[in-house]
N, C-alpha and C positions, 0 to 999 in steps of 0.2 A: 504494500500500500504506500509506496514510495518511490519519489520519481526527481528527475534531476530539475532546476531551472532552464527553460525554454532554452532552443540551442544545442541541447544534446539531447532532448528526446524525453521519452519516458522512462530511462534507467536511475539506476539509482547514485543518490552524491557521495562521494566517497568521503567514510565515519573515518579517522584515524587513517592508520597507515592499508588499510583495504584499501583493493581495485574496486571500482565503480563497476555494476554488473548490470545488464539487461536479462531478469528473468518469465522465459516466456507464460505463457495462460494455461499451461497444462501437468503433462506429465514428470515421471523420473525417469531416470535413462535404468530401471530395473525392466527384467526381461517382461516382455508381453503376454497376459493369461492365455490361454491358447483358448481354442474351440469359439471362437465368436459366436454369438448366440443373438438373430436379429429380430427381431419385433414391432417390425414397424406396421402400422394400421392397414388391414386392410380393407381395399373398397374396389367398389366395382372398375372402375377405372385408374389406372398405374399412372393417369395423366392429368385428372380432372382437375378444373382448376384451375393448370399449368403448373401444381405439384407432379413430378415426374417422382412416384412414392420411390419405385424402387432404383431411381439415382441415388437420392437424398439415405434410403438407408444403406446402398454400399460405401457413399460418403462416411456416412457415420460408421459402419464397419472398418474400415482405412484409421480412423481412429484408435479403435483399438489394437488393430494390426500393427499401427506403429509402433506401441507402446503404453496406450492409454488403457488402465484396467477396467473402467465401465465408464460407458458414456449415456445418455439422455438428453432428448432434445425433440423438439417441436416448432412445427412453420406454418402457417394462415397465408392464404391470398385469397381476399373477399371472403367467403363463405366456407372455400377449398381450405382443409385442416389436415395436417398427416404429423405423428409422433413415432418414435420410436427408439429403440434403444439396443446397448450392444455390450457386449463382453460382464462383467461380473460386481455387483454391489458388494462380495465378500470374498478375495481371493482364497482363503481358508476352507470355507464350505463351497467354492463355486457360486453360491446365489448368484442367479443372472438378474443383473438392472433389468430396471423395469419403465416405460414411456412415465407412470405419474409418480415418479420418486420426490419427496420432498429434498430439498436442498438448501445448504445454505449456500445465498447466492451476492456475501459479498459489499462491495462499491454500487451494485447496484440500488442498493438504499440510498444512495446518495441522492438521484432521481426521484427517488419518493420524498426525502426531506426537502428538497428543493421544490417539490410541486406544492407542498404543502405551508413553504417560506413566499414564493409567490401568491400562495392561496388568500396567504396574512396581505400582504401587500395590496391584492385587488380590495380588502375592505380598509384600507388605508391604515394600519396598522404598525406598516411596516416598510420605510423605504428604503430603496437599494442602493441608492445613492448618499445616503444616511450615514458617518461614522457609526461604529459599532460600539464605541465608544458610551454612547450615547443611549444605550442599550445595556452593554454590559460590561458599565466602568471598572467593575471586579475583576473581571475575565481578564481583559483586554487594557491595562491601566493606561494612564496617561497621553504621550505624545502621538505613543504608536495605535492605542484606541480612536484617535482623531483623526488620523490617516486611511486607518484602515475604513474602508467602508461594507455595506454587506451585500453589495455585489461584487467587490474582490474576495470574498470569503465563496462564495459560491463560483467563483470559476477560476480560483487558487489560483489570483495572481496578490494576494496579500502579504506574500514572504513569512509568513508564518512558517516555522517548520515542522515538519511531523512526530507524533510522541510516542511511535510504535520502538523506537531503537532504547527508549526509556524506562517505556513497560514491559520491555523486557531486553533485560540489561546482557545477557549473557551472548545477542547477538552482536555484542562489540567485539568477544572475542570467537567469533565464528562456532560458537558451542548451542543446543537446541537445549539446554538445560528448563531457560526460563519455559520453556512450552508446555515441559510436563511438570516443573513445579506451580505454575502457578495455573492451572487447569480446569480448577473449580474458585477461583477465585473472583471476588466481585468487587467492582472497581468501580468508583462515581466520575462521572462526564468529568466533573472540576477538578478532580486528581490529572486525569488525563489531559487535559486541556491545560494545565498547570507543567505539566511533563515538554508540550510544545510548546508554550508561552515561552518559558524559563529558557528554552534554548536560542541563541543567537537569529537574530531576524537573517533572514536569505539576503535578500534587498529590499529595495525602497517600494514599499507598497505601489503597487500598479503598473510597476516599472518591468515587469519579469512575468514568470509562469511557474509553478513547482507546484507539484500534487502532494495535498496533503490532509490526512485524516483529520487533525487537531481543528481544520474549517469547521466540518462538517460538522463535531461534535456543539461549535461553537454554533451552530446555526440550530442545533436543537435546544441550545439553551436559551437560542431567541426566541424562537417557538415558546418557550415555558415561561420566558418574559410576557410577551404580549397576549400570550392568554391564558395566564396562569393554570394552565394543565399541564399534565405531564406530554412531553412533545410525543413518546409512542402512542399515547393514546390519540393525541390529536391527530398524527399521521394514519394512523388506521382507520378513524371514523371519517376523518375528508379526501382520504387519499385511496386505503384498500378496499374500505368498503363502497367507496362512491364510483370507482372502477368493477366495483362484484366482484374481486377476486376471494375465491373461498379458501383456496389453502396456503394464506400470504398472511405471516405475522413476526411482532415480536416477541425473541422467546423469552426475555428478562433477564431472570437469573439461570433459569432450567436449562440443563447444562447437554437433555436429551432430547432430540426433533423428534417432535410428537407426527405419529401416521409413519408409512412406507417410504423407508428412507437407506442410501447407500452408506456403508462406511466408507470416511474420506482418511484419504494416504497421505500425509506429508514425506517428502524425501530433502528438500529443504538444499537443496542443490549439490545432494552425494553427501551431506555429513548425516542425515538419518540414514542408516543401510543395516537392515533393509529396512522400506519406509514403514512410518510407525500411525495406527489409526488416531485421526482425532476427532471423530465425529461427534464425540462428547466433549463440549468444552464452553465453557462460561460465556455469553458472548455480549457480558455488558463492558468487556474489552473495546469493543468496537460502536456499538449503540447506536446513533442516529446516523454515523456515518458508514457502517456497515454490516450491521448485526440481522437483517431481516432472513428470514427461512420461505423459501416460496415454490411451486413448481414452474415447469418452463411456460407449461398452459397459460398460468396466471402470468407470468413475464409479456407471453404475448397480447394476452388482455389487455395488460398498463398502457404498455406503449403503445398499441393501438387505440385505446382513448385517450389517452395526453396529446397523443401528434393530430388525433380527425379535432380537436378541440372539446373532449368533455368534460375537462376536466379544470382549465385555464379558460380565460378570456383573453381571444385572439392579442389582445396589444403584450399581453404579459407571456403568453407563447411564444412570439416575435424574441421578447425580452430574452425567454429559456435558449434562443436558437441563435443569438448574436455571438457570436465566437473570438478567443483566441488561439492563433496557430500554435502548433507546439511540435515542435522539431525532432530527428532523429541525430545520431550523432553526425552521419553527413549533410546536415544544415536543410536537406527535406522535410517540410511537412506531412506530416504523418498523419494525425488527427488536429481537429479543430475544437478547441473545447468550448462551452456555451455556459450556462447557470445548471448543475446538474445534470449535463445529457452531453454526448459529443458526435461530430460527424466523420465520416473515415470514407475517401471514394470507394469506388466499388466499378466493375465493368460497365455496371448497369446504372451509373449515378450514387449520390451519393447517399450513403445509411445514415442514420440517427439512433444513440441505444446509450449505452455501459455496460459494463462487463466490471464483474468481482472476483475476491479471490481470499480465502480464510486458509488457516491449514487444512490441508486434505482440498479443500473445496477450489475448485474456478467454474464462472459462468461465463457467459455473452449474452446477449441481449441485444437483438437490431434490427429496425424497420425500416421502411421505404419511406424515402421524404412525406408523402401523403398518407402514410400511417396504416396504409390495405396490404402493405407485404411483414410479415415479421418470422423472425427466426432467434428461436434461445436455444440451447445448451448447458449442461450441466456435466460438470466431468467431477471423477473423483480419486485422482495421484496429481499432486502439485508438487515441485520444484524441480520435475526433473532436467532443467536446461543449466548448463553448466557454462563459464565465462574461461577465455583467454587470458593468455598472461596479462592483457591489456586491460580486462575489464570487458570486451566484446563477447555477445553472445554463439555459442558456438553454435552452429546450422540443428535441427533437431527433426529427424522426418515427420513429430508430430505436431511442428510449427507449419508444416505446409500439407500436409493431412485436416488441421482447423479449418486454413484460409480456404484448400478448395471444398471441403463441406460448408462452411460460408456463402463462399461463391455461389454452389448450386440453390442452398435455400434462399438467398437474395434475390437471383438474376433468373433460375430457373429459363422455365420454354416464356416466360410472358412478362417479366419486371419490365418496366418501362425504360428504355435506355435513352434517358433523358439526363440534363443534367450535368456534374462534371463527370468526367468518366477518366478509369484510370483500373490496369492489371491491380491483382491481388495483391494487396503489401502484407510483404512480410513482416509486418511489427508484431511487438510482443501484445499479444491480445488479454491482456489483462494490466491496467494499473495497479492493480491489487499485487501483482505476484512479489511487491517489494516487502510484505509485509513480512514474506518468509522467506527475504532474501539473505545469505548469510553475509556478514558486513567485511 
């Protein structure tokens, strides 16, 4: 869940004397479960819709071929729906994943807090242009309160820096120690947000880009400011339930995902070996900025009503979709980041979504500028991409395994190829995967 300042991309800044590392959205370079086992819906037609089903599920099979030990995932266009899933929720027992596994899905919640920071905002509550300061003099004290405002806090360009290398301290020196000490552990927003206050500002507020959780936290306490509730509650009654999603929540303290659910594998970029489950694990670690447990069904719900507009008003959508670039290490544009959402080309024009990433767990999450195409994902082994002596990430066949399963549910037989258009990029499909990067 940690990313460089604009310029060099989405990897991460280097802590101490660590190499700076790009870690990609997926797996561990541990051997592949064998026997893939595919389950994708069937219907009378392999094409209807212009879901091509059985591409989409050898797409996802190539997933786990490479090395992903189970995957889950689901795609809409219009009315046309197809899920399906591959390889094993328990490599111990074999359990094969299953289409409606719940998951935690991460950075994704950031999109939810942010629809629901906008929501404050349309009844004037809450403005963007506003220090934050101003809001949350405790939080956020003095000079740098007045600078910051709370539309740099939602498209992280405030130089705040991140508080995951804090809360758990043992990744300074490349060890997973704090992962399983502190496991069941419960942690309040102001600790955490105290962890990346206390650490040296990046740069000059507005002046950069750097991804960082310590925002997003801070935008749930805005949330509990201006309306005095607790910000999960308020995000679930204006946000989950006003989109219908029925198996999309926050789990609090409960440390177990309630319903059909995968174990998630940390590998933690070759220091866990072999990788270790963490599917049980506290997630008021992460809270308003990435704690939410959802299926990919309900992922495609969201972002199809956020993007047709049911859930914003048109001027404050606009708002969500005004972007900053944010760069690879050779000075390309990679993704565009907006107020909680970002856009990434694609053959077929450009996507809108997020993507997360906890241990064990990476999603994606991405629609079609008009909000009728969408495609999620749910995997479950993370860290497996390992870095060069330089800090570069080393090529990983299930980094291009992701993009062309990507590819087919975006672009399929009928996305509209409007728009900017541009080859599959190879970026690391998760900003999340920093949070279990080793430093």
């Amino acid at each position: 869940m940690r990313s460089t300042r604009r310029g060099r991309g989405p990897a991460l800044r280097t802590t101490g004397a660590a190499a700076a590392v790009v870690l990609a959205l997926l797996a561990g370079a541990a051997p592949a479960a064998s026997a893939a086992t595919g389950s994708g819906t069937a219907t009378p037609s392999a094409t209807a819709g212009g879901l091509d089903r059985e591409a989409l599920q050898r797409r996802l099979d190539a997933v786990h071929e490479a090395g992903m030990y189970g995957a889950y995932g689901s795609v809409r266009d219009g009315r046309a729906q197809w899920t399906g899933a591959t390889g094993f929720a328990d490599v111990d027992t074999r359990r094969p994943a299953t289409p409606d596994m719940r998951h935690r899905v991460g950075s994704i919640t950031k999109t939810f807090t942010a629809t629901a920071v906008l929501q404050q905002s349309a009844r004037g509550r809450i403005g963007l242009d506003r220090p934050v300061g101003d809001y949350l003099p405790g939080l956020v004290p003095g000079e740098r309160g007045r600078k910051i405002t709370v539309r740099m806090l939602l498209n992280h360009t405030s130089g705040i820096d991140d508080y995951v290398i804090e809360a758990f301290p043992s990744l300074k020196e490349n060890s997973p120690k704090s992962l399983d000490d502190f496991r069941h552990r419960t942690l309040r927003p102001a600790t955490l947000i105290g962890y990346g206050v206390n650490r040296p500002q990046l740069f000059e507020p507005g002046t950069d880009w750097s991804y960082s959780n310590t925002n997003y936290l801070l935008l749930g306490e805005l949330l509990r400011k201006v309306t005095g509730e607790d910000p999960e509650r308020v995000i679930t009654r204006d946000v989950i339930r006003a989109a219908g999603l029925r198996h999309t929540y926050f789990p609090g303290t409960d440390p177990v995902i309630r319903g059909p659910h995968s174990r998630m594998y940390e590998n933690l970029g070759g220091l866990i070996d072999p990788p270790r489950d963490y599917s049980e694990y506290n997630m008021t670690m992460a809270g308003t900025a990435g704690a939410l447990v959802a299926t990919t069904q309900d992922l495609n719900t969201f972002y199809r009503a956020l993007l047709q507009g049911d859930l914003l008003p048109a001027d404050l959508l606009r708002e969500m979709r005004t972007t900053v670039p944010v760069k690879g290490p050779d000075g390309a544009v990679v993704i565009r980041y907006g107020l909680g959402i970002y856009s990434m080309d694609t053959p077929c024009g450009p996507a809108w979504g997020h993507d997360g990433g906890v241990f064990g767990a990476s999603t994606q999450a991405m629609s079609s500028a008009d909000g009728k195409r969408q495609f999620a994902a749910g995997f479950n082994l993370s860290g497996y991409q390992r870095a060069d002596a330089n800090g570069a990430p080393v090529p990983h066949p299930i980094d291009a395994a992701v993009n062309r399963l990507r590819e087919q549910a975006l672009c399929g037989t009928s996305a509209p190829a409007t728009g900017r258009q541009a080859a599959p990029q190879e970026l690391p499909v998760s900003l999340d995967a920093r949070l279990t990067a080793p430093r």
